[in-house]
ZAPA-133243 format. One record per residue (C-alpha): residue number from 1; residue in three letters; chain; x, y negated, z negated. Coordinates in steps of 0.25 Angstrom, whole numbers, m for minus. Example, Ala and Ser with C-alpha at 12.3 -4.5 7.8 and 13.67 -1.06 7.14 Angstrom:
ZAPA-133243
    n  res  chain      u      v      w
    1  ALA      A     49     18    m31
    2  SER      A     55      4    m29
END
This chain:
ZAPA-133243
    n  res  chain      u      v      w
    1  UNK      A    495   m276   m431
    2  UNK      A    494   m281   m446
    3  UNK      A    496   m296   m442
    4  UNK      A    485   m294   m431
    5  UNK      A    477   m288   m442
    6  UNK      A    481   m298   m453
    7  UNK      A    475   m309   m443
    8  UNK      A    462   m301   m440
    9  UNK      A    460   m302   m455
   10  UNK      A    463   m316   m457
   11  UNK      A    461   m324   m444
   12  UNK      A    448   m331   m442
   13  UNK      A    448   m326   m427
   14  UNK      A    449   m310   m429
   15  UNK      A    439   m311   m441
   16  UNK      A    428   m319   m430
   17  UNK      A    431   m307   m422
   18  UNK      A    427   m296   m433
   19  UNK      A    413   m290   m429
   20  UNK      A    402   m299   m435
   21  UNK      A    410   m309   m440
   22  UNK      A    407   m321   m430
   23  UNK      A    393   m316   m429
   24  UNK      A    391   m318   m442
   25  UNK      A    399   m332   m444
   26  UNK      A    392   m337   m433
   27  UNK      A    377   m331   m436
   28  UNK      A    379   m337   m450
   29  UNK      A    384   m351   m447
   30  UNK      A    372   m353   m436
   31  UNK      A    363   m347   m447
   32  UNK      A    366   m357   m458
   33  UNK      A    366   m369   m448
   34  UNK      A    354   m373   m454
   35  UNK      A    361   m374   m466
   36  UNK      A    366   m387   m461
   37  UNK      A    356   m390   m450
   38  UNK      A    344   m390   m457
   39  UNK      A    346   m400   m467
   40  UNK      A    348   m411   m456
   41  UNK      A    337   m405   m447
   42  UNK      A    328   m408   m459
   43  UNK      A    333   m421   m461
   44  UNK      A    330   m424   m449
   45  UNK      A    318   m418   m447
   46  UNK      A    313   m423   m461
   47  UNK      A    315   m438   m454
   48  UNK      A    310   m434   m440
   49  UNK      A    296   m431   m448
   50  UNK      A    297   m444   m456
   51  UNK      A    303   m441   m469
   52  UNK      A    311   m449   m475
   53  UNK      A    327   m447   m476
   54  UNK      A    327   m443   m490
   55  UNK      A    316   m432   m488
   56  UNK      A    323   m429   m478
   57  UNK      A    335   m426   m487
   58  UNK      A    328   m420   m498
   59  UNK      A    323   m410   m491
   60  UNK      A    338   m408   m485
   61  UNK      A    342   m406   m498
   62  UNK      A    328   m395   m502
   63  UNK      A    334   m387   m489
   64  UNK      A    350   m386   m495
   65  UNK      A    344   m386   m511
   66  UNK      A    335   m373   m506
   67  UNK      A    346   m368   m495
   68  UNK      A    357   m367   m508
   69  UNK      A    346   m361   m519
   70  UNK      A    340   m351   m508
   71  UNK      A    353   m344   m504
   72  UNK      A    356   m338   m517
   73  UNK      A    342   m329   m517
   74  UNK      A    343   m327   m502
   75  UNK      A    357   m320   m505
   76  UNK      A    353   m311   m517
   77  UNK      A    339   m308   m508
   78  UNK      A    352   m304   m497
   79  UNK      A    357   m296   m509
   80  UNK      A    347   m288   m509
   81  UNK      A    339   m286   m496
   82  UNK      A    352   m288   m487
   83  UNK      A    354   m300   m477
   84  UNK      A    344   m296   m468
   85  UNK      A    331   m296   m473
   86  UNK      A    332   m308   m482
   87  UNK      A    341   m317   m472
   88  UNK      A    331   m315   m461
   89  UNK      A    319   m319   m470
   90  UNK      A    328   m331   m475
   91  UNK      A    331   m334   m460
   92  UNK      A    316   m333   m456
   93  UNK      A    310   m343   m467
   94  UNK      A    321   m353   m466
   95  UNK      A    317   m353   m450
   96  UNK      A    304   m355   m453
   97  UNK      A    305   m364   m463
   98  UNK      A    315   m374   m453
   99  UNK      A    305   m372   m442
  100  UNK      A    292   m375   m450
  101  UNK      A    300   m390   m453
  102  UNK      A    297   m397   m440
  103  UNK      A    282   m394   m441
  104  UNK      A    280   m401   m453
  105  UNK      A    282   m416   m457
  106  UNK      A    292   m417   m469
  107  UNK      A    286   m432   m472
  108  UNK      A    271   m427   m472
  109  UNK      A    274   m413   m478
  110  UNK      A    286   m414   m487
  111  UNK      A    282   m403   m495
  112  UNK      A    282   m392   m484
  113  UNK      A    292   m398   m477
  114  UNK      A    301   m396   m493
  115  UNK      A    296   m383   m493
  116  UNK      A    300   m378   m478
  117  UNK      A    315   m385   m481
  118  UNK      A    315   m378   m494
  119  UNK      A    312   m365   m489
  120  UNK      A    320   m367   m477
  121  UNK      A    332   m369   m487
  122  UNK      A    329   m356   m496
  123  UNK      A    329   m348   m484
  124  UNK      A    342   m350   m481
  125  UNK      A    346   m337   m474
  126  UNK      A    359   m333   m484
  127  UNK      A    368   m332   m471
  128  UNK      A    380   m337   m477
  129  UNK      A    380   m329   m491
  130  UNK      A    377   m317   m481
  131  UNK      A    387   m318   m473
  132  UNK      A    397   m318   m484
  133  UNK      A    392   m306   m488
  134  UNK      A    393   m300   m475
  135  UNK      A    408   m302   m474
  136  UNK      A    411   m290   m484
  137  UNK      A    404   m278   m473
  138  UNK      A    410   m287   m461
  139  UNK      A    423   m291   m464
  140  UNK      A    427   m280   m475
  141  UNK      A    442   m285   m476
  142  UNK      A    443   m294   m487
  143  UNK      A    454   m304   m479
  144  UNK      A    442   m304   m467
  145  UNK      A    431   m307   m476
  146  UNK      A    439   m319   m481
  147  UNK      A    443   m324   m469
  148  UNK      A    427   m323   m465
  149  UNK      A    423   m330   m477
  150  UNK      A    432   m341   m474
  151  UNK      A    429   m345   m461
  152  UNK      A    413   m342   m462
  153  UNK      A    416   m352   m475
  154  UNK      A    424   m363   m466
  155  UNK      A    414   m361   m455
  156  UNK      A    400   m364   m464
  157  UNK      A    405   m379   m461
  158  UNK      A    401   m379   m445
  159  UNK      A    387   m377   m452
  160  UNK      A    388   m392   m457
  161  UNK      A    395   m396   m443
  162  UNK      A    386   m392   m434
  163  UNK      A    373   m391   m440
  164  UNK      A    370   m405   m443
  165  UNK      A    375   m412   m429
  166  UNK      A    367   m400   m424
  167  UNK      A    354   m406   m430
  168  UNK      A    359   m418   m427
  169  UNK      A    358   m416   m413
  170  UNK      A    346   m407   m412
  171  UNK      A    338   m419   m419
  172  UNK      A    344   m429   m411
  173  UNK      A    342   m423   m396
  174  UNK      A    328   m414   m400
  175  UNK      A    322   m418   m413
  176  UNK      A    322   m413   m428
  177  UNK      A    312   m402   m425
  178  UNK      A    323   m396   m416
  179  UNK      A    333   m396   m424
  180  UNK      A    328   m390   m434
  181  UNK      A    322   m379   m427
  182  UNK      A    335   m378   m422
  183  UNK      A    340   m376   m437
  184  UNK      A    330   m365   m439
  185  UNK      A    334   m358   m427
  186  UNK      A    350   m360   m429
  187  UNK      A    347   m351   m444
  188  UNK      A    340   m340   m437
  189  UNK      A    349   m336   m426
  190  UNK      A    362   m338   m435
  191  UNK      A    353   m328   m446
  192  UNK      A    351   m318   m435
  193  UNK      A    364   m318   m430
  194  UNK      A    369   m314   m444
  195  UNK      A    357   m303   m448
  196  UNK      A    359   m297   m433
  197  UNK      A    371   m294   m436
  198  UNK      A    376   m281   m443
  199  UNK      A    382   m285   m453
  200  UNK      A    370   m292   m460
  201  UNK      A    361   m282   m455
  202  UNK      A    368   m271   m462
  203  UNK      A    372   m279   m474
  204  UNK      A    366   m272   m488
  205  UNK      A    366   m280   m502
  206  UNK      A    376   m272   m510
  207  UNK      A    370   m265   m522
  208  UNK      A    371   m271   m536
  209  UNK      A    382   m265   m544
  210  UNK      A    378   m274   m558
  211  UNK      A    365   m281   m562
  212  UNK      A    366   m296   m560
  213  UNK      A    351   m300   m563
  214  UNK      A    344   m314   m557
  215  UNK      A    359   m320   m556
  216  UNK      A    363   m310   m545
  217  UNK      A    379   m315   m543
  218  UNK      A    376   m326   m553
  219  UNK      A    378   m316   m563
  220  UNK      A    393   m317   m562
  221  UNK      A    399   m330   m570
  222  UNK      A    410   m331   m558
  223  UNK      A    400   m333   m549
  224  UNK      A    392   m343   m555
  225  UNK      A    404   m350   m558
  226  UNK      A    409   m351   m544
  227  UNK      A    396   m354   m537
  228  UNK      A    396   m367   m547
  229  UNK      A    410   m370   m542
  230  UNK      A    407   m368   m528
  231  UNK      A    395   m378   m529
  232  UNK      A    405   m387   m532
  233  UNK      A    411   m385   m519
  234  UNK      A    396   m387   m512
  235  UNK      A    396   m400   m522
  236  UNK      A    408   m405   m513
  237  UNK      A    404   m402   m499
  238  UNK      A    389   m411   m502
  239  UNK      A    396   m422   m509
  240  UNK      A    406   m423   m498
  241  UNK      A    394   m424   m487
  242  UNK      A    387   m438   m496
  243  UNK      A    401   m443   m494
  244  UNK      A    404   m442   m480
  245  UNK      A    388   m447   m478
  246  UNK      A    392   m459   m488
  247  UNK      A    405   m461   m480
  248  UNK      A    398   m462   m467
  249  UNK      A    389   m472   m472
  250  UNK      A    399   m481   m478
  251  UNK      A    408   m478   m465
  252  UNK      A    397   m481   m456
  253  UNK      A    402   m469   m448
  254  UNK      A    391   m459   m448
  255  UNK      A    399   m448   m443
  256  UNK      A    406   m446   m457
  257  UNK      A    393   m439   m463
  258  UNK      A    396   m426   m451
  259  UNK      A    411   m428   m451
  260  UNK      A    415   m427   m465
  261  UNK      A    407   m414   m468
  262  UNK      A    412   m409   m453
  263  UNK      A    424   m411   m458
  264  UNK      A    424   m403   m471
  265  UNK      A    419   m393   m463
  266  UNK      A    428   m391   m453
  267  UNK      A    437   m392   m465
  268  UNK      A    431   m379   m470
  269  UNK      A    430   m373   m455
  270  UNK      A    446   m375   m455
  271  UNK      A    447   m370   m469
  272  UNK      A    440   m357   m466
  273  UNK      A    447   m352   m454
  274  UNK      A    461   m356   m462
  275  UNK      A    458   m349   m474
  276  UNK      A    454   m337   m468
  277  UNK      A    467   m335   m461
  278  UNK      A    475   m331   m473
  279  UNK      A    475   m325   m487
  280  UNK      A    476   m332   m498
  281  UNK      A    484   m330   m512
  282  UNK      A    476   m327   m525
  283  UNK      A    465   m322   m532
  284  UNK      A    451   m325   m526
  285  UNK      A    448   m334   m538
  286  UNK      A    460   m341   m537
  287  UNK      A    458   m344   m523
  288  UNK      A    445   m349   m526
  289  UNK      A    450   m359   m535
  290  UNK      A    464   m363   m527
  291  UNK      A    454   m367   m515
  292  UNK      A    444   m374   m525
  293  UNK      A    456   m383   m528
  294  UNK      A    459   m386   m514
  295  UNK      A    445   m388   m512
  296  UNK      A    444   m397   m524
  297  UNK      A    459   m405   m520
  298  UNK      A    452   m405   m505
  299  UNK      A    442   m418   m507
  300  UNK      A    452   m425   m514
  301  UNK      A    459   m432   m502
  302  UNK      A    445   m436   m499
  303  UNK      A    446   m446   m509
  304  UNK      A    456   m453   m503
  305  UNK      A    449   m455   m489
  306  UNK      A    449   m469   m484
  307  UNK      A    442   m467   m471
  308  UNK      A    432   m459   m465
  309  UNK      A    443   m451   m457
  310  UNK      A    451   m448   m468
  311  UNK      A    438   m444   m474
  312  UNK      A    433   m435   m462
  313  UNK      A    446   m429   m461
  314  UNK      A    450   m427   m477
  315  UNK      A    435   m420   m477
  316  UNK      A    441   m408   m470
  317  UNK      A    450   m404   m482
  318  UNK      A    441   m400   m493
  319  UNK      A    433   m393   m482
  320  UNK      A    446   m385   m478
  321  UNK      A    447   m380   m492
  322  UNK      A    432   m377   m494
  323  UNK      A    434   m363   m487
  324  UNK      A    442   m358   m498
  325  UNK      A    434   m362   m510
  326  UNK      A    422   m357   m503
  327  UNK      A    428   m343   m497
  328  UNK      A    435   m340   m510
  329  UNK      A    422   m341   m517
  330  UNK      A    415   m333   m507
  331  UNK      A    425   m323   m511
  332  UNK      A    424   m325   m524
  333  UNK      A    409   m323   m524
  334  UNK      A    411   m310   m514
  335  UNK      A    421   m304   m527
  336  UNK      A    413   m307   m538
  337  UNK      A    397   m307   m534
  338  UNK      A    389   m293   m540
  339  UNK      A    387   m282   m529
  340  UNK      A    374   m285   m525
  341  UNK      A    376   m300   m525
  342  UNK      A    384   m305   m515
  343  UNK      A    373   m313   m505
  344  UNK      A    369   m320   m517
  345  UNK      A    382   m325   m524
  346  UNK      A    385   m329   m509
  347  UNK      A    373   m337   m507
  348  UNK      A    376   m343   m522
  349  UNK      A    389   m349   m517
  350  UNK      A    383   m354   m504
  351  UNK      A    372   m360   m513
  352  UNK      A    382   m365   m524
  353  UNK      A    389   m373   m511
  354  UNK      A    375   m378   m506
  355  UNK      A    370   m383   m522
  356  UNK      A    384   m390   m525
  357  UNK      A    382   m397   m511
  358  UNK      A    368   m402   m515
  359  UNK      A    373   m406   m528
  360  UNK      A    386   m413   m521
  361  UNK      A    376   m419   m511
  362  UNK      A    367   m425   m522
  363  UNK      A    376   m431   m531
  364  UNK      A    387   m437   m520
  365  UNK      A    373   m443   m513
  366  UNK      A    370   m450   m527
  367  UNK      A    383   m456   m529
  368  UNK      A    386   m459   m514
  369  UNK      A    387   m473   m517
  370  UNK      A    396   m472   m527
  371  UNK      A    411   m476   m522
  372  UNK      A    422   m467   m521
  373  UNK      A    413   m455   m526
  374  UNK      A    411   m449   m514
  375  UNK      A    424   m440   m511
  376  UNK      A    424   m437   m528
  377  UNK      A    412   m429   m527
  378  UNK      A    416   m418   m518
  379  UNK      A    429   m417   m525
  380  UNK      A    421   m414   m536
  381  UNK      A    414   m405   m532
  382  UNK      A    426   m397   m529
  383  UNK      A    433   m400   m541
  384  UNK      A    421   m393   m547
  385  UNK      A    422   m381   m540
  386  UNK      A    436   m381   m545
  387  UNK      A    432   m383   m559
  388  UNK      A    422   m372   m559
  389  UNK      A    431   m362   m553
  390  UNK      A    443   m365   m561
  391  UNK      A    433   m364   m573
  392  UNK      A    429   m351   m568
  393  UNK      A    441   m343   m562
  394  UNK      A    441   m333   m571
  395  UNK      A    426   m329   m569
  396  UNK      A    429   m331   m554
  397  UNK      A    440   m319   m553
  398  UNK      A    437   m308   m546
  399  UNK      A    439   m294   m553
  400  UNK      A    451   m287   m548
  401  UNK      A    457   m296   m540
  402  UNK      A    472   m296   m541
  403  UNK      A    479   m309   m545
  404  UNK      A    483   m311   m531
  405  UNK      A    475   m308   m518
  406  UNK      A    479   m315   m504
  407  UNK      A    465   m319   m498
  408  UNK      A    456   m308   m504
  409  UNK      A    450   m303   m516
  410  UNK      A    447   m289   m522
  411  UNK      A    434   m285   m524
  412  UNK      A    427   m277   m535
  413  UNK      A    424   m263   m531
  414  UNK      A    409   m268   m532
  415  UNK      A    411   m279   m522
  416  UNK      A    420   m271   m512
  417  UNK      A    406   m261   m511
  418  UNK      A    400   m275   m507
END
């Protein structure tokens, strides 16, 4: 009986089979497939209407720029009202805003056509930074929740697999316009699959126990040191994507530019389902910073690639070790974040990945043609979130916890009311 209840907490299978659990996995992944449909279905679409390629990408870029700053007010506006109301509005306006798209014609309307991307992209229905604040009522065994939080983490991948060849296809067999009604349609059955269920419809934003002002979770110094760390991590995922596109071209094989980033993802999918099946040794914050250094030693064999196989298949490790880093700060945030506040310093981290990925995106694009500096740049990026949070591992510790927890941390009486 205890090893059959020992397996219920830590195996992937028995958690999928707790009540709500697969619906709201499943309902949240289809809900944020946008997330990485619509910027191809506007690149494509952007083209279709004759604008040129780098129109097309900078209103790409408008749409993750206004995806990553949006997610921060949806989640204290969550805070607040509760999921219902404000997702459902969210879910609504960025509908709208994706269906109005094909209507127009970027080329002879770039201003509306700005305008309906960058609402698109602030209306971002907070899903992700809700569900992690969902796990607490549906999962209230610390050792479940972890497990949740590992595999919903390694599972945000098939996002990036299967949206883009989703398009892809969609525009190729139907047109542009389809696709991205397709998109639309996609976010506002996965949202109604989540806020149906009863979990989120019951959900209510903790009272505040301690005034934080205009900064809300920004108020505690940890905090805002590891959401600078993680955008490191964000920084590493969007330089790797420049490099695999720069390695297609110089390969000649096309394929590279989906394989690579597939790769890392399957990478984290593997990574997920593995480090939910155990415990782990330590304090919260010190394995928050053992995973950073595998993260950080992960891109190194990358380096030495010499081949576009060695490169696909090398591409898999950092990925298996991104589910730690980003699980543990998950945590990390769930321990220290002000009652009141969780939804937002949630949608903080998620947008502290989505800025360093810009920023990664950016720079590894202006120094693509620069030999040899293409697998640097995601290494450095992880060797900055293992800077900040080395520099910071004091402010990071949570209070009360013992110096040795196997796979959980202890929670404030505060957070525990959560």
């Amino acid at each position: 009986m205890a090893s059959a209840t020992h397996r219920s907490r830590n195996g992937s299978g028995p958690l999928l089979r707790q009540r709500y659990v697969a619906r709201l996995l499943v309902g949240t992944l289809i809900g944020r497939l946008p997330g990485g449909m619509a910027p191809i279905a506007i690149l494509l679409l952007a083209a279709d209407q004759g604008e040129s390629l780098g129109a097309g990408g900078l209103l790409c870029a408008l749409y993750g720029l206004a995806s990553a700053l949006g997610q921060p007010a949806l989640g204290r506006m969550v805070d607040r009202r509760g999921q219902t109301l404000v997702t459902s509005a969210a879910v609504l306006i960025t509908t709208i805003s994706l269906l109005a798209l094909p209507l127009i014609r970027a080329a002879a309307q770039p201003g509306v056509a700005a305008g309906l991307v960058t609402l698109a992209g602030l209306s971002t229905p907070p899903l992700e930074a809700g569900l992690r604040a969902l796990w607490p009522a549906v999962l209230p065994d610390e050792e479940r929740r972890r497990a949740a939080l590992a595999l919903d983490t390694g599972t945000q991948g098939l996002i990036y697999v299967a949206g883009p060849p989703l398009v892809a296809t969609l525009s190729t067999t139907t047109g542009p316009h389809t696709a991205m009604c397709a998109t639309a349609a996609l976010g506002l059955v996965g949202a109604a699959v989540v806020l149906t269920a009863a979990p989120s419809r019951n959900w209510r934003p903790a009272p505040a126990t301690s005034p934080t002002g205009a900064l809300g979770p920004l108020h505690h110094p940890g905090l805002r040191w590891l959401f600078l760390a993680i955008s490191g991590v964000g920084f590493a995922l969007g330089a790797m994507n420049v490099w695999a596109v720069a390695l297609a071209d110089r390969t000649g094989m096309d394929l590279l530019s989906g394989l690579i980033p597939a790769a890392l993802s399957t990478g984290s999918l593997l990574g997920g389902l593995l480090y939910g099946r155990r415990t782990w040794p330590g304090t919260l914050t010190q394995q928050l910073l053992a995973a950073a250094v595998l993260f950080a030693a992960g891109w190194l064999p990358l380096a030495a690639a010499t081949g576009p196989v060695s490169a696909t298949v090398l591409a898999a490790v950092p990925g298996l070790l991104l589910t730690a880093v980003i699980t543990s700060a998950f945590l990390t945030v769930d321990a220290l974040a002000p009652p009141g506040t969780t939804t937002e310093a949630y949608a903080w981290l998620i947008a502290s990945v989505g800025t360093g990925q810009a920023a990664g995106t950016a720079l590894a694009g202006a120094l693509a043609e620069r030999p040899g500096i293409g697998p640097a740049l995601p290494a450095a990026g992880a060797a900055l979130t293992l800077a900040v949070l080395v520099g910071a591992r004091r402010r990071l510790a949570v209070p009360g916890a013992t110096a040795r927890r196997r796979g959980r941390h202890r929670r404030t009486a505060a957070h525990a009311a959560h």
